[in-house]
RODO-2510 file (C-alpha; in nm, 4 decimals, decimal comma):
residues 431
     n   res          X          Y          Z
     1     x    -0,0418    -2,0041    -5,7667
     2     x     0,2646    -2,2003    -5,6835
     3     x     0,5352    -2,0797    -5,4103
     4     x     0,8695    -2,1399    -5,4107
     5     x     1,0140    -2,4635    -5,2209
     6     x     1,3748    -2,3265    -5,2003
     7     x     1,4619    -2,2273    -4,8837
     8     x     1,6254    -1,8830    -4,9097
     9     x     1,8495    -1,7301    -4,6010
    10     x     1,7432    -1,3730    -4,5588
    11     x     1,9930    -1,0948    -4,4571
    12     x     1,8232    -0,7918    -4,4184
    13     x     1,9078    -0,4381    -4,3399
    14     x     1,5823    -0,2652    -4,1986
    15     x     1,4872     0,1163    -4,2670
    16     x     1,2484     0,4001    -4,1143
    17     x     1,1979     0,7561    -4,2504
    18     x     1,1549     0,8922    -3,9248
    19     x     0,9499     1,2188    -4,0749
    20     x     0,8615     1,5635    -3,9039
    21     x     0,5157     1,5979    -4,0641
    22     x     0,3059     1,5133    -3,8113
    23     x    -0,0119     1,4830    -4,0719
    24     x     0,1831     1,2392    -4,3342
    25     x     0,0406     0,8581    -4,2917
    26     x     0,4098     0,7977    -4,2616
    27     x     0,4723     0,9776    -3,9366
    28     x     0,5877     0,7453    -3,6892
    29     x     0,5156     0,9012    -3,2743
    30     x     0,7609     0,6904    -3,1684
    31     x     1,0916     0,5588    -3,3543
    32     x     1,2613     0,3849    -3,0967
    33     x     0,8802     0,1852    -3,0287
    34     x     0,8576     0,1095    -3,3385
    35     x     1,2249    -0,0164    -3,4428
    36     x     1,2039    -0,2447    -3,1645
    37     x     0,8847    -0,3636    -3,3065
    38     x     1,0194    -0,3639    -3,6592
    39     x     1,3124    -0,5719    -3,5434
    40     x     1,0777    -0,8516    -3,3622
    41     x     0,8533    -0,8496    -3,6879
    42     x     1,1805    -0,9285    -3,9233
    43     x     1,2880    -1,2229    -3,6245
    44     x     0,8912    -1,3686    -3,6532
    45     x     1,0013    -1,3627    -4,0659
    46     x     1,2789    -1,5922    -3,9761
    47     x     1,5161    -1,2978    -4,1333
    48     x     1,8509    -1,1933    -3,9699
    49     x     1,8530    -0,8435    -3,9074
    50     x     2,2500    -0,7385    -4,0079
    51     x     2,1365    -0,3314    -3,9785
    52     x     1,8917    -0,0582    -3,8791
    53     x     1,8910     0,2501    -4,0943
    54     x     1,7055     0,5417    -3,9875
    55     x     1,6795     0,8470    -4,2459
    56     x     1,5941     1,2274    -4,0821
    57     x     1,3779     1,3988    -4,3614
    58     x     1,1119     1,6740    -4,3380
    59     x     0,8693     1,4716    -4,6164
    60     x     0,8670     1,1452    -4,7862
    61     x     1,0906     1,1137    -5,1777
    62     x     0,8709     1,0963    -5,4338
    63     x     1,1214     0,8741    -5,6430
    64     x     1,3166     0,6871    -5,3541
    65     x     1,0819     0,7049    -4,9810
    66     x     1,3986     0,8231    -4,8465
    67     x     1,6061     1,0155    -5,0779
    68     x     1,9133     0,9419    -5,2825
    69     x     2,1820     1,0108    -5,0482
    70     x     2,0432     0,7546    -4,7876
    71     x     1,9950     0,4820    -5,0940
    72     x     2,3764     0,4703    -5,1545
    73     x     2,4833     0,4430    -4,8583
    74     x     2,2179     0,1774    -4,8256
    75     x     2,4100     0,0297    -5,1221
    76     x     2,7609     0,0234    -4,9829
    77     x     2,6157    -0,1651    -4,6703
    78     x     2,4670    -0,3685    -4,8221
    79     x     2,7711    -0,5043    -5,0337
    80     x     3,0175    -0,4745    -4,7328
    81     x     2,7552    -0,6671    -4,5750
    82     x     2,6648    -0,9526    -4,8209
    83     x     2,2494    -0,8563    -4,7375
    84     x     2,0459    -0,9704    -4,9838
    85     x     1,6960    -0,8230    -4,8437
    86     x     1,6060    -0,4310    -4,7590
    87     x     1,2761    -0,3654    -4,5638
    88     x     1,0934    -0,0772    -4,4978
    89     x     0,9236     0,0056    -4,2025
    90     x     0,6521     0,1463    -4,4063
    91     x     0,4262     0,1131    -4,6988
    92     x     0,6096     0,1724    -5,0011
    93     x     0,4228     0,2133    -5,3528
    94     x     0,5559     0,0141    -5,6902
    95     x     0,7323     0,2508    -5,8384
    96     x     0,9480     0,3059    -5,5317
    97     x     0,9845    -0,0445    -5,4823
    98     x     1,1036    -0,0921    -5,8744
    99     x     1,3216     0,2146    -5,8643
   100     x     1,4843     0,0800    -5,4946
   101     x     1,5140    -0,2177    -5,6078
   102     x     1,7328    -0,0971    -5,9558
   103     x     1,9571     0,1036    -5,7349
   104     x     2,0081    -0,1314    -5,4680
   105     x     2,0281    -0,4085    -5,6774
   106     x     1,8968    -0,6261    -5,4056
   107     x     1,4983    -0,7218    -5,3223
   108     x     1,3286    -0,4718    -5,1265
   109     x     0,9507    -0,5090    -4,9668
   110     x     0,7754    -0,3106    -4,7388
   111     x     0,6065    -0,3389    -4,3656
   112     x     0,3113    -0,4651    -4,5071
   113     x     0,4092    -0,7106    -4,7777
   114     x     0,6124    -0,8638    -4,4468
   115     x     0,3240    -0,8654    -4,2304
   116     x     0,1278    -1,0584    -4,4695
   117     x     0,4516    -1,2822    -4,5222
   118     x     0,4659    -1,3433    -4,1780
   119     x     0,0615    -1,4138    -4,2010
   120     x     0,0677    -1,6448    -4,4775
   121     x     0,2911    -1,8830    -4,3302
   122     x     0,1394    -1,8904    -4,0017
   123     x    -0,2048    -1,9553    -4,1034
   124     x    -0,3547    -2,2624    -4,0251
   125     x    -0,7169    -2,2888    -4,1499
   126     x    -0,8527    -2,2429    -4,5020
   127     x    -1,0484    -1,9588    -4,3612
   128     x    -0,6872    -1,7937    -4,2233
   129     x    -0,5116    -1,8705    -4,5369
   130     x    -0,8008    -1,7492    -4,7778
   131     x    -0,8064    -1,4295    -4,5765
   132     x    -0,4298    -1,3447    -4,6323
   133     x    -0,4253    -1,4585    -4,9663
   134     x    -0,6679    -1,2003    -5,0258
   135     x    -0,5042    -0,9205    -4,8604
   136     x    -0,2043    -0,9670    -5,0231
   137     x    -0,3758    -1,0170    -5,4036
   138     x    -0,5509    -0,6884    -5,3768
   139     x    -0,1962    -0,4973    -5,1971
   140     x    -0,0297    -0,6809    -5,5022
   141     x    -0,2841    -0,5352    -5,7922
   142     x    -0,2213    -0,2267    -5,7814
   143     x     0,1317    -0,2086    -5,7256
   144     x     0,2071    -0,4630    -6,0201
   145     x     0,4385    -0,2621    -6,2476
   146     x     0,6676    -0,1893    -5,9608
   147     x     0,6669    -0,5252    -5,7426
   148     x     0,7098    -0,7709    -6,0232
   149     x     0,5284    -1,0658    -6,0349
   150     x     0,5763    -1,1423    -5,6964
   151     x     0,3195    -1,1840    -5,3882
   152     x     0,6680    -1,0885    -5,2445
   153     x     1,0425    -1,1651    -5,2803
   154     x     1,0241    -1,3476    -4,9578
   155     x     0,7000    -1,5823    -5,0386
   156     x     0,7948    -1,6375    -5,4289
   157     x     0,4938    -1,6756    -5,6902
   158     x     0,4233    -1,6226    -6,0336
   159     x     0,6778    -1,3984    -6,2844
   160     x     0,9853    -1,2276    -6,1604
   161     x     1,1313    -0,8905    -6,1970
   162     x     1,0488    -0,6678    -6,4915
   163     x     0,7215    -0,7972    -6,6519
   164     x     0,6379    -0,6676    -6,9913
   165     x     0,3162    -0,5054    -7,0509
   166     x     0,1417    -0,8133    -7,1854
   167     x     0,2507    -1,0183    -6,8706
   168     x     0,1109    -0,7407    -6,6577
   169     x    -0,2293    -0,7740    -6,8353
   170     x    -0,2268    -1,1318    -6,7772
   171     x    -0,1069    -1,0922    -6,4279
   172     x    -0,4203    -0,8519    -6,3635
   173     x    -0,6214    -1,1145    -6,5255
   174     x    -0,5035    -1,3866    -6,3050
   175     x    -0,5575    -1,2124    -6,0040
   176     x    -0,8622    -1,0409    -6,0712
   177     x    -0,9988    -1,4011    -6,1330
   178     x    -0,8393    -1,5366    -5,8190
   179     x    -0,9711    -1,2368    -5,5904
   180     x    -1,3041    -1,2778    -5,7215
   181     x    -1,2856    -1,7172    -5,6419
   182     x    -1,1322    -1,6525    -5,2862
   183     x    -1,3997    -1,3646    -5,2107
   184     x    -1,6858    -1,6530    -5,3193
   185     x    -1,5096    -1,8748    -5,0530
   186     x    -1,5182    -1,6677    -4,7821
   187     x    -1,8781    -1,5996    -4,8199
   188     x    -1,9820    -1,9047    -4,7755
   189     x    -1,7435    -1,9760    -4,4853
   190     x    -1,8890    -1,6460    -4,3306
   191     x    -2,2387    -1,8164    -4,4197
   192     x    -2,1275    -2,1404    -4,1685
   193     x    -1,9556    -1,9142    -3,9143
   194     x    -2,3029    -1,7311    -3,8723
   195     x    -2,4549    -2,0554    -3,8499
   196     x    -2,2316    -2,1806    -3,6261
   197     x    -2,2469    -1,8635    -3,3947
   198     x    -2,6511    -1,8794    -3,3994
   199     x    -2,6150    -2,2061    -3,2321
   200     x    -2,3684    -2,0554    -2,9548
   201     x    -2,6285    -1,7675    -2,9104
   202     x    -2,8579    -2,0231    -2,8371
   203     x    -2,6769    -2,2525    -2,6310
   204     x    -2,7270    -1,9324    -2,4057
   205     x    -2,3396    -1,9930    -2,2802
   206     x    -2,1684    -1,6701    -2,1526
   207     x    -1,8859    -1,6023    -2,4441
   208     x    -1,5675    -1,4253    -2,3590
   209     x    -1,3753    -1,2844    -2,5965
   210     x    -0,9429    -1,2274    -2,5291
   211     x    -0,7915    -0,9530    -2,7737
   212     x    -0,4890    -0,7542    -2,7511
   213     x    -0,1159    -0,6927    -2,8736
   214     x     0,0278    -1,0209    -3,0377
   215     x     0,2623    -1,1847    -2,7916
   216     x     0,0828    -0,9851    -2,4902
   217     x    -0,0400    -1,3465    -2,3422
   218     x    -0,3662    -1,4283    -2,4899
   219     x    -0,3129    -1,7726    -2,6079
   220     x    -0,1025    -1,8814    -2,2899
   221     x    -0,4173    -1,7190    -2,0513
   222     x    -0,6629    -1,9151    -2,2622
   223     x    -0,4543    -2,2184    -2,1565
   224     x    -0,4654    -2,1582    -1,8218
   225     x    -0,8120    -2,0936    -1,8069
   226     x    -0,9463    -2,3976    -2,0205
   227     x    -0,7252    -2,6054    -1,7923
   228     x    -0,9676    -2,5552    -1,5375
   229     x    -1,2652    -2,8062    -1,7133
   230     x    -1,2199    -3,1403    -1,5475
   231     x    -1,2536    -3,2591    -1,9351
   232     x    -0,9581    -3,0750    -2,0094
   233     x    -0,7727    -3,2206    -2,3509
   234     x    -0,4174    -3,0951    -2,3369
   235     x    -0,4670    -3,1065    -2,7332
   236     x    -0,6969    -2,8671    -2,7525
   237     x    -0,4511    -2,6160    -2,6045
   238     x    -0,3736    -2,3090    -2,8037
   239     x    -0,0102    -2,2865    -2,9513
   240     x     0,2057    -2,0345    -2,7508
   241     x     0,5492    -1,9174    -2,8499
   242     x     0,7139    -1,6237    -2,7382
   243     x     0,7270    -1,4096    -3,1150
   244     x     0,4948    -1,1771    -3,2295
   245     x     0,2052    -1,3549    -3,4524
   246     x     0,2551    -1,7159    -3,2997
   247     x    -0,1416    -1,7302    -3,3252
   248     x    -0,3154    -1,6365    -3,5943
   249     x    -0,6313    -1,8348    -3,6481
   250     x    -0,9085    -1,7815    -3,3846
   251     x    -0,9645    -2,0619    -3,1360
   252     x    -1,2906    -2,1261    -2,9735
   253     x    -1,2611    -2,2950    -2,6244
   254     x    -1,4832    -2,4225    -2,3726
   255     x    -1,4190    -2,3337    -1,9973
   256     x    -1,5359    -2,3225    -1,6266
   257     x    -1,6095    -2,0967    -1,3794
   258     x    -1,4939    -2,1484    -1,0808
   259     x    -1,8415    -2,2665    -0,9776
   260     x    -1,8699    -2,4846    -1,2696
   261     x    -2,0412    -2,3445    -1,4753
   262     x    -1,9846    -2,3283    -1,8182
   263     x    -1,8499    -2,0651    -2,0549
   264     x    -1,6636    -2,0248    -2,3942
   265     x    -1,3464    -1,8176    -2,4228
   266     x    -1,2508    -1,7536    -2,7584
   267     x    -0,8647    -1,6502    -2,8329
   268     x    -0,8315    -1,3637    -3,1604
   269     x    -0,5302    -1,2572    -3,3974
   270     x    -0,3087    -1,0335    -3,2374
   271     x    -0,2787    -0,6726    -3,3062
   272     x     0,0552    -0,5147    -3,3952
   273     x     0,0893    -0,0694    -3,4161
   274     x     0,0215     0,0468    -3,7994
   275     x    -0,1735    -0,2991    -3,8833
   276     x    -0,1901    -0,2684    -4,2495
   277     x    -0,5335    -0,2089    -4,3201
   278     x    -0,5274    -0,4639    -4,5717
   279     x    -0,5360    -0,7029    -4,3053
   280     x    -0,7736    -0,5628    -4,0625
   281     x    -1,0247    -0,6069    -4,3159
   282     x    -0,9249    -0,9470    -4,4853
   283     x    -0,9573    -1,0312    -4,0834
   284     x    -1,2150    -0,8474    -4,0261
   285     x    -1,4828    -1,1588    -4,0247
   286     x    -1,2706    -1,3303    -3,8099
   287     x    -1,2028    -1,0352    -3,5572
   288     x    -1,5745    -0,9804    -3,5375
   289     x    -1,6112    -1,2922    -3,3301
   290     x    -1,5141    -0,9852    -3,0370
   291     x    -1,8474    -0,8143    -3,1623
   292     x    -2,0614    -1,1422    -3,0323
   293     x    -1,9022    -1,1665    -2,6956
   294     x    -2,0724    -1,0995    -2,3849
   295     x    -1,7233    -0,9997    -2,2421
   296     x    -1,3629    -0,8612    -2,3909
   297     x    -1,0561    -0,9125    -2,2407
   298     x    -0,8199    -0,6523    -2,3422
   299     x    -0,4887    -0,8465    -2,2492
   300     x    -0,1579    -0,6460    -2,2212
   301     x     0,1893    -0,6901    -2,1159
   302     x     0,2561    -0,5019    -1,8254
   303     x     0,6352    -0,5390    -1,8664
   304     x     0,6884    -0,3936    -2,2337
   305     x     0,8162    -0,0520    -2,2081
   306     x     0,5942    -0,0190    -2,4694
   307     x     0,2433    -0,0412    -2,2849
   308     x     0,0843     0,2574    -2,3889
   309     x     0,1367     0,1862    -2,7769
   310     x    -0,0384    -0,1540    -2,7702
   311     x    -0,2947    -0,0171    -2,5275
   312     x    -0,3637     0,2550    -2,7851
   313     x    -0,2795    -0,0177    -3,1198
   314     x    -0,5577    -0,2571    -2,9462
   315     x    -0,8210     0,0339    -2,8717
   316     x    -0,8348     0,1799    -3,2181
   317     x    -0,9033    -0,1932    -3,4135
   318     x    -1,1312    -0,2750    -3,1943
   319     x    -1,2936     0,0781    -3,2721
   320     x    -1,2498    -0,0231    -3,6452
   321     x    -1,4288    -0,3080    -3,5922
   322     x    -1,7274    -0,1522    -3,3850
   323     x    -1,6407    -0,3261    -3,0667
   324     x    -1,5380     0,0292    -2,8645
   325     x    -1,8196    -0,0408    -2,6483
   326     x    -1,8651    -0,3516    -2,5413
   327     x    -1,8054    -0,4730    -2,1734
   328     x    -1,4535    -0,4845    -2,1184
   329     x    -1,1791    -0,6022    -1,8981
   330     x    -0,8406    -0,4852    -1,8600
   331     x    -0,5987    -0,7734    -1,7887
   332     x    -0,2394    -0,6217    -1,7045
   333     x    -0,0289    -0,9392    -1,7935
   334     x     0,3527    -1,0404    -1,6967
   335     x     0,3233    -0,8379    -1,3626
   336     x     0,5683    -1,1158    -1,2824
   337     x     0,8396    -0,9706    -1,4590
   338     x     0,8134    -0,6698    -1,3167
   339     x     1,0236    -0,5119    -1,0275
   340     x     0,7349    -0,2880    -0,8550
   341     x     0,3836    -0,2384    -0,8602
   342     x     0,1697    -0,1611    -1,1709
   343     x    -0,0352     0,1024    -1,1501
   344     x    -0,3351     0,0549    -1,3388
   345     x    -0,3734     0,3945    -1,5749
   346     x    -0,7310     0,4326    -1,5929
   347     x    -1,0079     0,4222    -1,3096
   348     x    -1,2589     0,4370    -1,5979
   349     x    -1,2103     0,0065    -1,7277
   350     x    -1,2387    -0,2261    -1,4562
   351     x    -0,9080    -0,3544    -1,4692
   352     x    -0,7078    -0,6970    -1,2632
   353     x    -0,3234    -0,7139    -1,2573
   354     x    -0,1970    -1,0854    -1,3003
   355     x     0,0399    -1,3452    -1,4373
   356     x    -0,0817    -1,6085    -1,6496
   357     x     0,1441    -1,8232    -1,4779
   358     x     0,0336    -1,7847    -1,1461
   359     x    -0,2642    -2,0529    -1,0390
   360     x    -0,4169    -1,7949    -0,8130
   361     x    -0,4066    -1,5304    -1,0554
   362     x    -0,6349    -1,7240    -1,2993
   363     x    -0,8630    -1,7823    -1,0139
   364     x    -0,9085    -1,4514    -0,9597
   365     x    -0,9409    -1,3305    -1,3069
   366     x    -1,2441    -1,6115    -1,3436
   367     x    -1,4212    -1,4921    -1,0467
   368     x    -1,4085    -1,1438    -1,2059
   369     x    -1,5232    -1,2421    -1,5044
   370     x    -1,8303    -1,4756    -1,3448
   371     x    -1,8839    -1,1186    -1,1443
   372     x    -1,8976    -0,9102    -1,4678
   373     x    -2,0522    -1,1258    -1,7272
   374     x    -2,3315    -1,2858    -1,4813
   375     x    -2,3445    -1,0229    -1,1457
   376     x    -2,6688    -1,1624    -1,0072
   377     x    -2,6699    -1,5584    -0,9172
   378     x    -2,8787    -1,6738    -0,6859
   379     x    -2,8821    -1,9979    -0,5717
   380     x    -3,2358    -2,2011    -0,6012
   381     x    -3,3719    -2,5618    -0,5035
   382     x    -3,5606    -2,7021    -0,8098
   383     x    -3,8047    -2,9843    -0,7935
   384     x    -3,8195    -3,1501    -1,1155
   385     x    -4,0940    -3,4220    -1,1617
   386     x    -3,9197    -3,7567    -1,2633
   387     x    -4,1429    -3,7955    -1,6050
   388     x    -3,9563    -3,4241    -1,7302
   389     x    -3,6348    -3,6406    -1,8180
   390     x    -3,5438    -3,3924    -2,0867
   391     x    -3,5313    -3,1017    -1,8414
   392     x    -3,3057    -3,2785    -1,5920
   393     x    -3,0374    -3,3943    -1,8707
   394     x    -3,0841    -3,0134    -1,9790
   395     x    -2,9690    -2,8419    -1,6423
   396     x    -2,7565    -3,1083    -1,5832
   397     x    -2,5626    -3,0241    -1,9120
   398     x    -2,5675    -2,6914    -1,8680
   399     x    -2,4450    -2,6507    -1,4951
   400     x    -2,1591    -2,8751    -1,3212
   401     x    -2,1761    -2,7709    -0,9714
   402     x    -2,5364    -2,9114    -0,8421
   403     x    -2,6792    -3,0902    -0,5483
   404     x    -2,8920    -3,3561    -0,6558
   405     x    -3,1591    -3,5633    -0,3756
   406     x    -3,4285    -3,8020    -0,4992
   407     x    -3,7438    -3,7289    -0,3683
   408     x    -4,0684    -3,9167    -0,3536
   409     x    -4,2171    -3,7175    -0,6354
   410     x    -3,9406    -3,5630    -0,8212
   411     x    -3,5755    -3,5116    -0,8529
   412     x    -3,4608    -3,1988    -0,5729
   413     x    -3,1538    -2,9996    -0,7488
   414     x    -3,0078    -2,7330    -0,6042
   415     x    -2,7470    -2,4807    -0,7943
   416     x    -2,6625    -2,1298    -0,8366
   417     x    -2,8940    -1,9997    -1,1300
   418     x    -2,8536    -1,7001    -1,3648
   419     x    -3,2243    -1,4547    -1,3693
   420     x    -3,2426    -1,5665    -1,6946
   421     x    -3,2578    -1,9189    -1,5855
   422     x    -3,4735    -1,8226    -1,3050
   423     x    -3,7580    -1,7270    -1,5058
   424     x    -3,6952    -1,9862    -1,7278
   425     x    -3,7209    -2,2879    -1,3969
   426     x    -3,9684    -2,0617    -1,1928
   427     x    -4,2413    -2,3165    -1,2221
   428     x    -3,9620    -2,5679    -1,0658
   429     x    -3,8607    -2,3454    -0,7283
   430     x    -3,8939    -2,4349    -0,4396
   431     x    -3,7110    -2,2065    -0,2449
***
């Protein structure tokens, strides 16, 4: 499936129904949240925003998502305005798309189709871009006779407007085929990632897992924390940008307590309110790495007015997922850019305020990690006879911070042990 090379300049006027039926899927709590939102995920599209449109209506139109009357004056914008692009801040089915698009006379896609536009070109790994092709092939199927031949007017692909019926049988053909080749591709890179996550399990290393809102500070606090291993490669640093969706491929990291010990911190999508389900579950492998962890970071910007909504966003994927549950931290991000004190809104999660900038601040969010992931370390004096070469190199691997004195008939080492490891060395202790 080819996709276009031309670079197109986007000029988009975006729209929201803002509905009073509380129980239609379309029902947005909070407009003004959202817009914002809305507005950020059109600027991560690279698409200038040249006007918001919201249309009061008590339900959705059948024929138009918003009604007639809001459509032409849609049109006279848009012609005053020279946009070439109309987006809707919801999901839209074909036949609305095919009849907007007649009446506007201009493209028009939906929340989702730019989600996944903004996915597809951020992926970086053939397990990221498999896993948005596929979300947007099965969005596309069923929605053929209205959208066209088109993944979506912004990413380009096979047809154009106004298939016939035999190029819609071929189209279903085609994608059908292509669904069914990219679903036999994941499985066998789910196949290695359970491989690969059997050997973690048994490398018995503490895993931490850092979800949250996109552009709430997870990839920038995995920075700061990796940064801390004396074998630090600055390559291996996550990409930040400020924009929603800068990271979209999970990164697995290893890290340091602030004793030395080891630990892996691994850095997930980010979460965005009314995440198409399409995507949740193309991601869904991928967000399961959470499931494994022996830790979650919920990170969250503590300066978007917004807090509550990505606090709320975060907590019902990670319910989706099965992860409700699992230990959990609440890291209240930014607090730099704040003017007063944040006041933490539930007594319920343990919970740190910090800024990912701040030195200290990482410090302190390691030692509460250390505290919550391993809360009883003792610290033991090993004697390890000098012909058990294996077992030295082995604690030696595993733990950075330990006293070593060579005795008459063994190696003394002493470091700050997990009980698991304590049972494991007993017949080694000393003291």
């Amino acid at each position: 499936m080819e996709k276009t090379t031309e670079k197109i300049d986007y000029k988009a006027i975006l729209v929201t129904l803002n509905i009073a039926d509380k129980k239609s899927k379309d029902y947005i709590e909070d407009i003004e949240a959202s817009m914002t939102e809305f507005n950020e995920l059109a600027l991560a599209a690279n698409v200038e925003v040249l006007g918001n449109m919201v249309q009061n209506k008590q339900s959705v139109d059948v024929t138009y998502f918003i009604g007639k009357g809001k459509v032409e004056e849609i049109k006279t914008y848009s012609e005053n305005m020279n946009v070439n692009l109309v987006i809707f801040n919801h999901e839209l089915s074909g036949s609305q798309i095919r009849n907007l698009e007649n009446a506007l006379d201009v493209d028009v896609i939906d929340r989702t189709m730019l989600i996944q536009e903004i996915f597809a070109n951020r992926a970086i790994t053939k397990d990221g871009k498999l896993q948005v092709e596929l979300a947007q092939l099965k969005y596309r199927l069923p929605r053929l006779a209205g959208i066209g031949g088109k993944l979506s007017r912004m990413g380009g692909g096979i047809g154009g407007r106004g298939p016939g019926e035999k190029k819609l049988e071929t189209d279903k053909r085609h994608i059908n085929a292509r669904i069914l080749e990219i679903e036999k591709e994941l499985a066998e890179i789910v196949k290695n990632r359970d491989v690969q996550r059997s050997q973690r399990m048994k490398s018995n290393l503490p895993i931490v897992a850092l979800v949250g809102y996109t552009n709430a500070g997870k990839s920038t606090i995995t920075n700061e924390i990796i940064k801390r291993n004396e074998l630090h490669d600055p390559e291996k640093e996550v990409f930040v940008k400020d924009m929603l969706f800068a990271t979209l491929d999970t990164s697995l990291r290893k890290a340091k307590f602030t004793n030395g010990n080891d630990f892996l911190v691994i850095d997930t999508v980010g979460f965005v309110s009314r995440l198409p389900h399409s995507l949740v579950k193309a991601f869904k492998s991928t967000l399961e790495e959470a499931l494994f962890a022996d830790l979650v970071l919920h990170i969250l910007d503590a300066s978007d007015k917004n807090y509550e909504l990505q606090r709320e966003t975060t907590e019902d994927v990670l319910k989706e997922i099965g992860c409700a549950d699992k230990a959990k931290i609440i890291v209240n991000n930014k607090i730099d850019l704040l003017s007063g004190d944040f006041v933490v809104g539930s007594a319920e999660v343990k919970s740190i305020n910090i800024s990912a900038n701040n030195p200290d601040d990482i410090k302190r969010l390691l030692d509460m990690i250390e505290e919550t992931i391993i809360p009883d370390i003792e610290e033991k004096t090993l004697l390890i006879p000098y012909n058990e070469g294996n077992l030295i190199n082995e604690i030696h691997d595993k733990y950075s911070n330990v006293a070593t004195e060579y005795q008459e008939n063994g190696i003394s080492i002493t470091l700050k042990l997990t009980q698991d490891d304590i049972r494991k060395y007993n017949e080694y202790i000393l003291i």
